[in-house]
C-alpha positions in Angstrom: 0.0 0.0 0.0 1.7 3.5 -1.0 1.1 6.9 0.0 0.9 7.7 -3.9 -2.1 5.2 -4.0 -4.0 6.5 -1.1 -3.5 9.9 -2.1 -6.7 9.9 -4.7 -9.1 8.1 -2.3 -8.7 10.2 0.4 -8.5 13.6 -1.0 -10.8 12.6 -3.7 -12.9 15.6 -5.1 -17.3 14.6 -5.3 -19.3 16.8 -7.5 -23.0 16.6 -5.7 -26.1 17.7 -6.9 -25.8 20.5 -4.4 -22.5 21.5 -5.4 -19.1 20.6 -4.9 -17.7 19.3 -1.8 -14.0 17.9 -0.4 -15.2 14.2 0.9 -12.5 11.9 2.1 -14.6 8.3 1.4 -13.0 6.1 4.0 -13.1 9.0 6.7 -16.4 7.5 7.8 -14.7 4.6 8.8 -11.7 5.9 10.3 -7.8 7.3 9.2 -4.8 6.2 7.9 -1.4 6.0 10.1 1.9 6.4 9.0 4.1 3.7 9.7 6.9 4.4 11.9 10.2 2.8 12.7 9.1 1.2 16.6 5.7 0.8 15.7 3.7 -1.9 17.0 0.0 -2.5 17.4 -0.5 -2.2 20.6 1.5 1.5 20.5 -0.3 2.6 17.8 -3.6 1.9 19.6 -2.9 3.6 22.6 -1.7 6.6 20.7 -5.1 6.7 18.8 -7.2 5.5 21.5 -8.2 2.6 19.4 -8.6 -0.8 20.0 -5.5 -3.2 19.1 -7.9 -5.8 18.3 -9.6 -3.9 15.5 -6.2 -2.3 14.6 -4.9 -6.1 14.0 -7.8 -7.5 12.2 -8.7 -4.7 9.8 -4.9 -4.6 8.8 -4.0 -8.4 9.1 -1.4 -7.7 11.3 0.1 -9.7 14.1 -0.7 -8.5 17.3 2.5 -9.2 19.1 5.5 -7.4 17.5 7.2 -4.3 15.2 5.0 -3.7 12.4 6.9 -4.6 9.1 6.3 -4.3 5.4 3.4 -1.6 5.6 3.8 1.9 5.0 0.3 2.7 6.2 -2.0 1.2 8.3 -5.9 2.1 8.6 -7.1 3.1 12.3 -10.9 2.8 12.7 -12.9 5.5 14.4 -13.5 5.5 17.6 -16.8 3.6 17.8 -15.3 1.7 14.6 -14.6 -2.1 15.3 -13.6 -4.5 12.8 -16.1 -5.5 10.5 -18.5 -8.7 11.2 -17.4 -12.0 10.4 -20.9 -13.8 10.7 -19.4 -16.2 12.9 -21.0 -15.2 16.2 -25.2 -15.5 17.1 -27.3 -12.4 17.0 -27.2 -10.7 19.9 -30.3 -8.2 21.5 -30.1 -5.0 19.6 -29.7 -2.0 22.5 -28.3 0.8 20.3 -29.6 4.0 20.1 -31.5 5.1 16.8 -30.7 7.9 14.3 -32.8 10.2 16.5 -31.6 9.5 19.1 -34.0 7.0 20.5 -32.4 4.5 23.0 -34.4 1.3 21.8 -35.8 -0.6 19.1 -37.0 -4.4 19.4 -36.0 -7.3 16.6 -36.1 -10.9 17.1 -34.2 -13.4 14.6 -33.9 -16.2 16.6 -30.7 -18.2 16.6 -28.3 -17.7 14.2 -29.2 -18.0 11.1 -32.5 -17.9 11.1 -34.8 -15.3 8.6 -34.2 -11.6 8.9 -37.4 -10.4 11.0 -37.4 -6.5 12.1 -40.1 -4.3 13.3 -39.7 -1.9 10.7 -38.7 1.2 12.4 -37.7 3.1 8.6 -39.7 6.0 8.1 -39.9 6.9 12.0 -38.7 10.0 13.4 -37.5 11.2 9.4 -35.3 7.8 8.9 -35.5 6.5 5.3 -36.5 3.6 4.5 -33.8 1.4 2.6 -34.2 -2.0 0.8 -32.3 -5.1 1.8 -29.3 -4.7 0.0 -28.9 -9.0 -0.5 -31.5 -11.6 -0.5 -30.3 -14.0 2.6 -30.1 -14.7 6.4 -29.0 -12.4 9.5 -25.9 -13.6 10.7 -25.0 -11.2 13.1 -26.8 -7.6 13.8 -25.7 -4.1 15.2 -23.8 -4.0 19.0 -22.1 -5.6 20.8 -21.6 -8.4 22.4 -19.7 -10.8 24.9 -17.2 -8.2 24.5 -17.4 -8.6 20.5 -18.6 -5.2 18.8 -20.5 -5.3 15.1 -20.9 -1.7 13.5 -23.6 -3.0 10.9 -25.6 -6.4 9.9 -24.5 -9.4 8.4 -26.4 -11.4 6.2 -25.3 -14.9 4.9 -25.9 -15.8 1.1 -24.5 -17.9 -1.5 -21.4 -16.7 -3.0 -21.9 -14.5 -5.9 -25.7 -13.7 -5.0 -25.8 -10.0 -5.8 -25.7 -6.9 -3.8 -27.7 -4.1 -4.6 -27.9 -0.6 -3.6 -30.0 0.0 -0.5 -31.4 3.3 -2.1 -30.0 5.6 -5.0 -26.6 6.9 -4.3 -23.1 8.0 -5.8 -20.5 5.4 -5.5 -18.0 7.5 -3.3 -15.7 4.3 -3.0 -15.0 0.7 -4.2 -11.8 -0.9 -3.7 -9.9 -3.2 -1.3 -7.5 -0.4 0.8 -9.0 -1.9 3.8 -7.8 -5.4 4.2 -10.0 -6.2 7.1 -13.2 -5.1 5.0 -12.2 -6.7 1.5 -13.8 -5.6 -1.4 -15.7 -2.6 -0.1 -18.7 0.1 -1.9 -19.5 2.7 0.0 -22.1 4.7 -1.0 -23.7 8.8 -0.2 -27.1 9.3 -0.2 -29.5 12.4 0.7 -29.1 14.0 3.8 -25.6 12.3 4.7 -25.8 9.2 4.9 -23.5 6.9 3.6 -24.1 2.9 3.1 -21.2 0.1 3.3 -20.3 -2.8 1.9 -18.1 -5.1 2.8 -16.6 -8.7 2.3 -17.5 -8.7 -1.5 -16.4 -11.3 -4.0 -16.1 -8.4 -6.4 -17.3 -5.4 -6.8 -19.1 -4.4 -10.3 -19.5 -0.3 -9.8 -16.7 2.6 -10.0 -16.1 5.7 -7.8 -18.2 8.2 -9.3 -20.5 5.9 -10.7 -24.3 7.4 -10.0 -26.4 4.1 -8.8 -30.7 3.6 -8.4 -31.8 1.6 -5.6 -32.0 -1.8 -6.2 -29.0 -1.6 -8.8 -26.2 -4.2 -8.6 -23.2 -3.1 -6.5 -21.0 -6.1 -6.0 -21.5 -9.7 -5.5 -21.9 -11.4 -2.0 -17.8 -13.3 -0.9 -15.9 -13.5 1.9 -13.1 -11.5 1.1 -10.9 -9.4 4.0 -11.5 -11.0 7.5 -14.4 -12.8 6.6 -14.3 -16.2 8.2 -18.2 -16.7 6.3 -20.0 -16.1 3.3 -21.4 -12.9 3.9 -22.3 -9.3 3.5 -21.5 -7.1 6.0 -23.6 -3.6 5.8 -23.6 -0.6 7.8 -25.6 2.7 7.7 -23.3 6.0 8.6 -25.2 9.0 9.6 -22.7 12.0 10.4 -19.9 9.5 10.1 -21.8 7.6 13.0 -22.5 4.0 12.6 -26.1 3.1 12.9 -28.5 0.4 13.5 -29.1 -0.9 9.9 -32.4 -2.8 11.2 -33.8 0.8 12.0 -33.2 1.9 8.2 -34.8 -1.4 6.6 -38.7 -2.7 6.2 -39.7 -5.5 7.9 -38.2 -8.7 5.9 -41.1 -10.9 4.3 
């Protein structure tokens, strides 16, 4: 990974319909550090106030040790954890909602089981997105036994396709982030930005212009992914969100 390479995506320059505006993609999800001689993960983390665990997995780095052979390394935000890696059960979703409401209600059972959710989209000026992928929830939003998950995971066969939860510019897609794979992240209306992780391949370009529904990527387990999955988050102000609380009731 080179500086000359990260350059474009994090100074890249989005033309919106409201005008033009400096967006850094990956800022939602965190910053880049510059590799020092004496770094090791543990250092870095305590100078960032991050966690080493996160640090370690979205990098695939050892946790013990000098980092080596990386100019950069990718530090999540604060409330940024690595991504999900569908491997753990459901747990209670507790999280507060996009207005600031402390408490929505879901049940899915055990892992596995059919994506059920009260339907909470449209509440309190929250959109209401489409699934992006046809599948099961494999993990949702929060955390838990000690374990944090900044989106939803939902298992489907490889290659199933991911589409666009609503219409969007592609702000980026690429695989900068080791821990995250092939990644889409989309802007929509009113600042909100959609991810995509884990992908078998993406099938869209930054600057693309997408419609809901339209075919992103296709559903892998690139990155840290330890299942076939998708992983998907909903960023509002940079702030992960409760996905379940932006999506219709599954049928």
């Amino acid at each position: 990974m080179t500086t000359r390479f990260l350059i474009p995506i994090l100074f890249l320059i989005l033309i919106s319909g409201c005008g033009s505006r400096s967006v850094a993609p990956l800022k939602v999800l965190g910053a880049w550090h510059k590799v020092t001689s004496g770094d090791t993960v543990d250092s870095v983390a305590k100078r960032y106030g991050a966690e080493s665990e996160a640090i370690a997995e979205l990098n695939d780095l050892p946790r013990k040790g000098e980092i080596t052979g990386r100019d950069e390394i990718f530090i999540p935000k604060a409330g940024g954890k690595p991504p999900g890696t569908g491997a753990s059960p459901p747990p209670p979703i507790t999280t507060a909602s996009a207005s600031g409401d402390s408490s929505s209600t879901g049940s899915t059972g055990s892992t596995g089981s059919t994506v059920k959710a009260t339907g909470k989209c449209g509440v309190d000026g929250r959109p209401c997105f489409a699934w992006p992928v046809d599948g099961k929830l494999s993990a949702r939003f929060g955390t838990s036994d000690g374990k944090h998950n900044d989106g939803i995971d939902i298992s489907a066969p490889k290659g199933t396709a991911v589409k666009a939860a609503d219409t969007g510019k592609v702000i980026y897609s690429g695989d900068a982030i080791k821990g995250y794979g092939n990644l889409v992240l989309l802007r929509h209306e009113g600042g909100i930005i959609t991810v995509y992780a884990h992908n078998d391949r993406n099938v869209v370009a930054e600057g693309d212009d997408v419609k809901r529904g339209q075919k992103l990527a296709e559903v892998g387990s690139t990155g840290s992914a330890t299942t076939v999955h998708l992983h998907f988050e909903v960023r509002v102000g940079e702030q992960p969100k409760d996905p379940l609380l932006y999506l219709p009731p599954a049928k």
